[in-house]
C-alpha positions as CSV (number, residue, x, y, z in Angstrom):
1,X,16.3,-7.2,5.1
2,X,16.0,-3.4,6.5
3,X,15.2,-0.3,5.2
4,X,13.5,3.1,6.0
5,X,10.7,4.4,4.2
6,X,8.2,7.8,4.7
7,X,4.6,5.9,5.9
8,X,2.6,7.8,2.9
9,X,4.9,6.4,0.6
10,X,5.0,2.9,1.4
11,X,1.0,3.1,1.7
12,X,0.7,4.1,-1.9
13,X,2.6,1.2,-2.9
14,X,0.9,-0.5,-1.0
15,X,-2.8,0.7,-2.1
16,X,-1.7,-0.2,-5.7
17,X,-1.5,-4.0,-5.5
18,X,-3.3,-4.7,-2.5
19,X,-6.8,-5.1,-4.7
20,X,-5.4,-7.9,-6.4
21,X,-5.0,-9.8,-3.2
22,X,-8.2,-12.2,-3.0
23,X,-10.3,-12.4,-0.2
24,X,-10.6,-16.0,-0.1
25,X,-8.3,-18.8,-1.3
26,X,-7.2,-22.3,-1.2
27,X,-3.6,-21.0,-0.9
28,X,-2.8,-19.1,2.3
29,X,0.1,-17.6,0.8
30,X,-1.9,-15.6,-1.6
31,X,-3.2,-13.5,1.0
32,X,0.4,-11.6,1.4
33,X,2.4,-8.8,-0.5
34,X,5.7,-9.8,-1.6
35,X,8.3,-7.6,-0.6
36,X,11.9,-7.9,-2.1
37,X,14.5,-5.0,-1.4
38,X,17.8,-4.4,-3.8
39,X,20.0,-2.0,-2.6
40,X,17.5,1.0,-3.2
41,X,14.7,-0.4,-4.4
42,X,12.1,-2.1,-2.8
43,X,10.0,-4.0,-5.0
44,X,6.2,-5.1,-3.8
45,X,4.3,-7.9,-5.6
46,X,0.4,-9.2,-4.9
47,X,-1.4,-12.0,-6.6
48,X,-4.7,-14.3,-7.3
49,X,-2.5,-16.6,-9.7
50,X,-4.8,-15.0,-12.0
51,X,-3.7,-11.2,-11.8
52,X,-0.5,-10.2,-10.9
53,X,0.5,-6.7,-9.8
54,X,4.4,-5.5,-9.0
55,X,5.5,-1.7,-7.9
56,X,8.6,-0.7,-7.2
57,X,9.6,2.1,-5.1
58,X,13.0,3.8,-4.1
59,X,13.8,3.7,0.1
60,X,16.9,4.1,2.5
61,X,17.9,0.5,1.9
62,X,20.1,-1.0,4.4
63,X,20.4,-4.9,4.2
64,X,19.2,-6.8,0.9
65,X,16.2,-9.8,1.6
66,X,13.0,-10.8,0.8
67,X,10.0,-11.5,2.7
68,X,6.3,-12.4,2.3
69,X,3.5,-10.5,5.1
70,X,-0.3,-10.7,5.6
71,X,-1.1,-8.2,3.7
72,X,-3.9,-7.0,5.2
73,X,-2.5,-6.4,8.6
74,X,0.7,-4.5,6.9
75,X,-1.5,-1.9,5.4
76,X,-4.0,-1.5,8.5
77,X,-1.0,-0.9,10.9
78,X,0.9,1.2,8.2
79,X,-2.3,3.3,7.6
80,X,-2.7,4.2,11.4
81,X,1.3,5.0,11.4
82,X,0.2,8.2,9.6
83,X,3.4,10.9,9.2
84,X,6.0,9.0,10.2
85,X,9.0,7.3,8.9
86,X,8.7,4.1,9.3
87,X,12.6,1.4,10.1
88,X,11.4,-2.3,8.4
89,X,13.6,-5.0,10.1
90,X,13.3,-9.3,9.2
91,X,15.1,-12.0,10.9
92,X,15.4,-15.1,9.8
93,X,12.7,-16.4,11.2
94,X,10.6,-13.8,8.9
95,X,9.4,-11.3,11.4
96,X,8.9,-8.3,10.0
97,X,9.3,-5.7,12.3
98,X,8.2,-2.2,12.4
99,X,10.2,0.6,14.3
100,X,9.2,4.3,14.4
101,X,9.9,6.8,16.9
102,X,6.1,6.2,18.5
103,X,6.5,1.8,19.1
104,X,7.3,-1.4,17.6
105,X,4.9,-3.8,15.6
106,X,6.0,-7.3,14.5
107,X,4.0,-9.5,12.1
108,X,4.5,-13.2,11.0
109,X,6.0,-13.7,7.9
110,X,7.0,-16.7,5.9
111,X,9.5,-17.2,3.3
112,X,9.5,-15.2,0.1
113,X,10.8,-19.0,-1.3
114,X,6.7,-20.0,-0.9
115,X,5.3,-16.8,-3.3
116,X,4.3,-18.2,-7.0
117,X,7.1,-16.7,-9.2
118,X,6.0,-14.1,-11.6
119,X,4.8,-15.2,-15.2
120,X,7.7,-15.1,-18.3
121,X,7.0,-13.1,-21.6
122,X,8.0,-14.9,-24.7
123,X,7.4,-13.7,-28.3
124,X,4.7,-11.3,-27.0
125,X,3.9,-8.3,-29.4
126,X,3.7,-5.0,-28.1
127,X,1.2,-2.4,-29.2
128,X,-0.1,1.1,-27.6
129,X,-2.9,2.9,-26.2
130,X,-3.9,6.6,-25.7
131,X,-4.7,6.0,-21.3
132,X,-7.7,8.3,-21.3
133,X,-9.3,6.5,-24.6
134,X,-8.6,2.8,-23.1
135,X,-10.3,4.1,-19.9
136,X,-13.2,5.2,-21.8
137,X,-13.1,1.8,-23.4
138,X,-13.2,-0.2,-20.2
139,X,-15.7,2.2,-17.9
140,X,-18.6,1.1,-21.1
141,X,-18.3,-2.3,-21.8
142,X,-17.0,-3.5,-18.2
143,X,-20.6,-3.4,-16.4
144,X,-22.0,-5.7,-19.1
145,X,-19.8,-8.9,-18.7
146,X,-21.5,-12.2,-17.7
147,X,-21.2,-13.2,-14.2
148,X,-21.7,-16.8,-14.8
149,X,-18.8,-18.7,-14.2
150,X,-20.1,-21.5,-16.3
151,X,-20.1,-19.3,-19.1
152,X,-16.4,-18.4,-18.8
153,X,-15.7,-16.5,-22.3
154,X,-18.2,-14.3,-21.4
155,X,-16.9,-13.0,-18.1
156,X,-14.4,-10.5,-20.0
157,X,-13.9,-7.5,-22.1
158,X,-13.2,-9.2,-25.7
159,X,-10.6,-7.0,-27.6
160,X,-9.9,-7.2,-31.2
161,X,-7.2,-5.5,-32.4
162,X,-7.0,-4.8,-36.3
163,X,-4.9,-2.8,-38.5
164,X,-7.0,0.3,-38.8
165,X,-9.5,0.1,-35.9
166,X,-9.6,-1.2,-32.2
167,X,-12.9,-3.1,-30.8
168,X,-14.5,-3.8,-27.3
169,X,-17.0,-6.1,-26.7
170,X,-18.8,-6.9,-23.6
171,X,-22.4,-8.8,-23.4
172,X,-24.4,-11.2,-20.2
173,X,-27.0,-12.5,-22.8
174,X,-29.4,-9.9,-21.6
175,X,-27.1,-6.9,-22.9
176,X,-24.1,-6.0,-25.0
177,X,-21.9,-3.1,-25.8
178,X,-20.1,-2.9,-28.7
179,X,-17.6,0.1,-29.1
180,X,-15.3,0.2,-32.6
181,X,-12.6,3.0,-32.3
182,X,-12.2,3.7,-35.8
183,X,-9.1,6.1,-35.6
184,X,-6.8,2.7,-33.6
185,X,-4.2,1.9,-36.0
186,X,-1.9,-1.4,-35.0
187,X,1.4,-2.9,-36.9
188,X,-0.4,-6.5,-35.9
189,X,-3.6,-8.0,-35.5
190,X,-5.0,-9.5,-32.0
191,X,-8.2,-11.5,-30.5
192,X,-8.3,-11.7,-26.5
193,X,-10.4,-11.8,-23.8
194,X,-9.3,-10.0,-20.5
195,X,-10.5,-10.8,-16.8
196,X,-12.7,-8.0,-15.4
197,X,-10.6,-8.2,-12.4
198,X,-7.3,-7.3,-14.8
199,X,-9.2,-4.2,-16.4
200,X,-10.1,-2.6,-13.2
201,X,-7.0,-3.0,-11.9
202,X,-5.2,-1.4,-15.0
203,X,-8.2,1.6,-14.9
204,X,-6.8,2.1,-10.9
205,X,-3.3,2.4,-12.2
206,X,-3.9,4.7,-15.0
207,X,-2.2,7.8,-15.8
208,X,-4.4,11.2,-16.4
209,X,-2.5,10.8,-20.1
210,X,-0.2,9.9,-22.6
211,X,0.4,5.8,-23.4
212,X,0.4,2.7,-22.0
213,X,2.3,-0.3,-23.0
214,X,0.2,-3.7,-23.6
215,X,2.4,-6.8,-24.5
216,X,0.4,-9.6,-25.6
217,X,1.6,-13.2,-25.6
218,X,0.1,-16.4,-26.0
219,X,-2.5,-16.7,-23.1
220,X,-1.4,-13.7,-21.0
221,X,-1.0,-10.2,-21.4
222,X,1.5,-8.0,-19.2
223,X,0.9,-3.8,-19.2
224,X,3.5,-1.6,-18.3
225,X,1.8,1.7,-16.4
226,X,4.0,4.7,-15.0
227,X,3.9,3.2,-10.9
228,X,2.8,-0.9,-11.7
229,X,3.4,-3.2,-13.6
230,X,0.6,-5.9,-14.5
231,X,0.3,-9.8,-15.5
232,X,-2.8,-11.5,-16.7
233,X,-3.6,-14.8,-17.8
234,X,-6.3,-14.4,-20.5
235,X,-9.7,-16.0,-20.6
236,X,-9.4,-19.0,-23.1
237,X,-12.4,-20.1,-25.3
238,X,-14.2,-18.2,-28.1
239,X,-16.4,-15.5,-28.0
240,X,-19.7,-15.8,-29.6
241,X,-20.2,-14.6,-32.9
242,X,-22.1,-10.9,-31.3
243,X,-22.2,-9.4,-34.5
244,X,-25.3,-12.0,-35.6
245,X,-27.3,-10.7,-32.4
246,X,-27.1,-7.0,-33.7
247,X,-30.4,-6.3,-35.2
248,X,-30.1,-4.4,-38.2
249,X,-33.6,-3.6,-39.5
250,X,-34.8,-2.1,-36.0
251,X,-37.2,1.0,-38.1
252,X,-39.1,2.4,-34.9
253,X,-37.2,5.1,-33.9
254,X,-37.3,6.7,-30.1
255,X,-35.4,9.9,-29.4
256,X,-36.0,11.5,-25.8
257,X,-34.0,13.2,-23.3
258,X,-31.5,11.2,-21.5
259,X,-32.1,12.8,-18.1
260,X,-35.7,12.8,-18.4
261,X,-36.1,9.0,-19.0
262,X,-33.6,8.2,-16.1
263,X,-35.5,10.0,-13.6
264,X,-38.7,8.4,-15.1
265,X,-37.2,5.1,-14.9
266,X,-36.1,4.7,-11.2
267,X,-39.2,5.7,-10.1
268,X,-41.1,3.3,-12.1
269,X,-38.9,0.2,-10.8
270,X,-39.7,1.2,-7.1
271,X,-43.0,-0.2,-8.3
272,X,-41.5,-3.4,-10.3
273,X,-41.6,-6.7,-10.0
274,X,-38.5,-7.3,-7.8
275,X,-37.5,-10.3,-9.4
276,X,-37.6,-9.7,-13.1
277,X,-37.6,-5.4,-12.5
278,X,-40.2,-5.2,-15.5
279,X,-41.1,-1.7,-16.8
280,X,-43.3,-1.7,-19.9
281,X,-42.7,1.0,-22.8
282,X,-45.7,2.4,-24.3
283,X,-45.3,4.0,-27.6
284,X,-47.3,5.8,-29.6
285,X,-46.2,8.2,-32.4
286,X,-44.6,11.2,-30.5
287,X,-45.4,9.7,-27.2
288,X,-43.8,7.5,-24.5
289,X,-45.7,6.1,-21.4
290,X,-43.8,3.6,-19.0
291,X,-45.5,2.2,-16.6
292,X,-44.6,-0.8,-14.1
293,X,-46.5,-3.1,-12.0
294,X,-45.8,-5.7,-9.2
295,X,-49.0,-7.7,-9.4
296,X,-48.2,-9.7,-6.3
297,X,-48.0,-7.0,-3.7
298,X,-50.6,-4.4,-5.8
299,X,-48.7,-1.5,-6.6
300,X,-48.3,0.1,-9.9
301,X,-46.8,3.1,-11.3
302,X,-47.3,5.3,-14.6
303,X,-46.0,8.6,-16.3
304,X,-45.8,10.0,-19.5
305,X,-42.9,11.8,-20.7
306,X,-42.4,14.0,-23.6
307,X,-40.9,12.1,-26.9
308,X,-40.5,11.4,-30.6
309,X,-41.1,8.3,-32.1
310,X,-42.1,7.5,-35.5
311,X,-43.0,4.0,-35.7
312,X,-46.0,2.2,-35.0
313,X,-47.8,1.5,-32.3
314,X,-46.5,-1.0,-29.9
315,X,-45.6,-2.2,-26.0
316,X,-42.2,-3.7,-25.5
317,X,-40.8,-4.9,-21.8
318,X,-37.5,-4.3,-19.8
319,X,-35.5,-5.2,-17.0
320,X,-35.0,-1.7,-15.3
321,X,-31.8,-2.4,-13.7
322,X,-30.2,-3.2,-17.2
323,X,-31.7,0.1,-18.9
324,X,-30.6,2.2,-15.9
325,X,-27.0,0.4,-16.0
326,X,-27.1,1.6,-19.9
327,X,-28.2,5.1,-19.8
328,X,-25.4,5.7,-16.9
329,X,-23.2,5.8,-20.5
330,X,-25.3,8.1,-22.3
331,X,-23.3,11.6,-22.2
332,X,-25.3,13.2,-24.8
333,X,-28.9,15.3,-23.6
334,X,-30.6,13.3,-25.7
335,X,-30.5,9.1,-26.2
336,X,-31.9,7.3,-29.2
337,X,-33.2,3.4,-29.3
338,X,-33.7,2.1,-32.8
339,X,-36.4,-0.9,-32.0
340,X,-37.9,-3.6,-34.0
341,X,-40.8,-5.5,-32.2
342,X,-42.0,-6.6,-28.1
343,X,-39.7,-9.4,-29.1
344,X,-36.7,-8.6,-30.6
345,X,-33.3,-6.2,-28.9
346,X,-33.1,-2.7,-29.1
347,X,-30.6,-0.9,-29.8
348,X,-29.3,2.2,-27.8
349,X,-27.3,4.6,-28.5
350,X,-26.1,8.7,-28.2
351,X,-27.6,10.5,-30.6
352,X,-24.2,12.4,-31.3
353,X,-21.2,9.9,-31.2
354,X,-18.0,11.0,-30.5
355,X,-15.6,11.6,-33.5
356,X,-14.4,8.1,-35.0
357,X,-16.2,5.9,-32.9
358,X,-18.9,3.8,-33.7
359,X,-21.3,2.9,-29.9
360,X,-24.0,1.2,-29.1
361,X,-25.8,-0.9,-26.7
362,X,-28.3,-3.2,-26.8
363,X,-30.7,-4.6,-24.2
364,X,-33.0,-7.7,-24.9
365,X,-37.2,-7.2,-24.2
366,X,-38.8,-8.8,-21.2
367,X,-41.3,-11.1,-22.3
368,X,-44.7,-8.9,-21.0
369,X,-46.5,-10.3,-18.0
């Protein structure tokens, strides 16, 4: 195999799938790129076995072949090879050597023969997305999935896909976002569960707009995006039934400013308990006190903060961290929680959704200490 290539090109390529390479793994051959040149085309392939992420890219081809490199040390020595064009050369012993007008660098490869083939699509539907409104989907349900690999259905974004609206789901047990987009019309209805991993690498591969294509087959799902193209197997298992853990007589009502309460709450976690991050509301009608204590090492915090709230009287607990991870997704000034009791989830929410969309999050109380 040879070709020439510009260095900022073949680093772009290579930037796109290099995030799906894992860190660690059983299988050394997982830690290279895949690359396979036809005629013109080179084509450039990473995977976890999980995720799978192919680019291709147009070069001065000169000799067809494949090869498989560390793909660590292709992009570090690429990277530093900054502005110039860049003469790829393999043997048959799978050296892959690079020649520009500055030196020469060889690295080790080994056989493309080795690399897991790429998954087949059969009798997978194919349905559409607006890029910027998936995006949005993603960036607010993401940060909420379960990291607890013994909990497996929960370490994903769960989709459904009906005929006149599109869902997102994402909860840990302490937290869950639901968003509904209520203007998502689809010729065929769909349940899945996508790897975190899979959604971040889509979000980096986005366009600024327009479509993307999602085919979805049995236990995988493949996306087609304008420079990559992506596989993933899908989480098996069933999601729990999250609609039964939405509270739906929550009556005490808390509308403050979104800003405000952010500021309020990182200082009152610097005084938290570090392990369970507690900060307490305090509500009265029209009033809001939070207040935080780490009884072990003596320091406590309080501050009042202007508010309306017009249910009764009542001191409910949270785990600061979560809070703070929910308000980061509150665009509007001001953020409402509809509560019930000390023991029971609020809910949290803008006060203004956006236009056919139905969001909220909800957090579960900290028992008080």
């Amino acid at each position: 195999m040879r070709f020439r290539v510009a260095q900022d090109q073949i680093l772009e390529a290579l930037s796109r799938v290099a995030p799906t390479v894992p860190t660690k793994s059983t299988l050394p051959i997982l830690s290279n790129v895949l690359l396979r040149l036809e005629e013109n085309t080179l084509r450039i392939v990473a995977t976890d076995l999980e995720v799978s992420v192919v680019t291709e890219m147009e070069v001065d081809g000169e000799r067809d072949g494949s090869v498989t490199v560390p793909a660590k040390k292709i992009q570090d020595i690429v990277r530093e090879l900054e502005g110039l064009v860049l003469t790829c050369d393999v043997d048959e012993n799978n050296h892959l050597q690079l020649e520009t007008e500055i030196g020469q660098y060889q690295l080790l490869g080994s056989s493309a023969q080795e690399f897991p083939s790429l998954p087949e699509f059969e009798g997978a539907t194919t349905i559409k997305l607006e890029a910027e409104k998936f995006d949005s989907l993603v960036a607010r349900t993401a940060f909420a999935v379960s990291r607890d690999e013994l909990r497996p259905a929960l370490t994903g974004v769960f989709f459904q896909i009906r005929s006149h609206e599109l869902r997102a789901v994402a909860t840990d047990g302490h937290r869950l976002v639901r968003i509904i987009d209520q203007k998502f019309e689809s010729e065929s209805e769909h349940e899945l569960i996508v790897p975190v991993k899979a959604l971040d690498m889509i979000r980096r591969n986005l366009p600024d707009d327009g479509e993307i294509e999602l085919a979805i087959g049995e236990n995988q799902i493949l996306v087609k995006l304008p420079d990559a193209t992506l596989y993933s197997r899908l989480i098996e298992g069933r999601y729990p039934h999250y609609e039964s853990v939405i509270p739906s007589e929550n009556n005490n009502h808390l509308i403050c400013a979104t800003d405000q309460l952010i500021r309020s709450l990182k200082r009152a976690q610097i005084f938290a308990n570090p392990i369970n991050r507690q900060v307490v509301f305090n509500l009265e009608p029209d009033k809001l006190e939070i207040t935080a204590e780490d009884v072990e090492l003596g320091g406590k915090g309080r501050e009042q903060m202007a508010a309306k709230y017009d249910g009764e009287g009542q001191s409910i607990g949270y785990n600061a961290a979560y809070l703070l991870d929910l308000m980061k997704h509150i665009t509007t000034e001001d953020v409402r929680f509809d509560l019930g009791g000390p023991k029971q989830a609020g809910i949290v929410k803008p006060t203004i959704p956006n236009e056919g969309e139905d969001f909220l999050m909800l957090i579960m109380p900290v028992r008080l200490s």
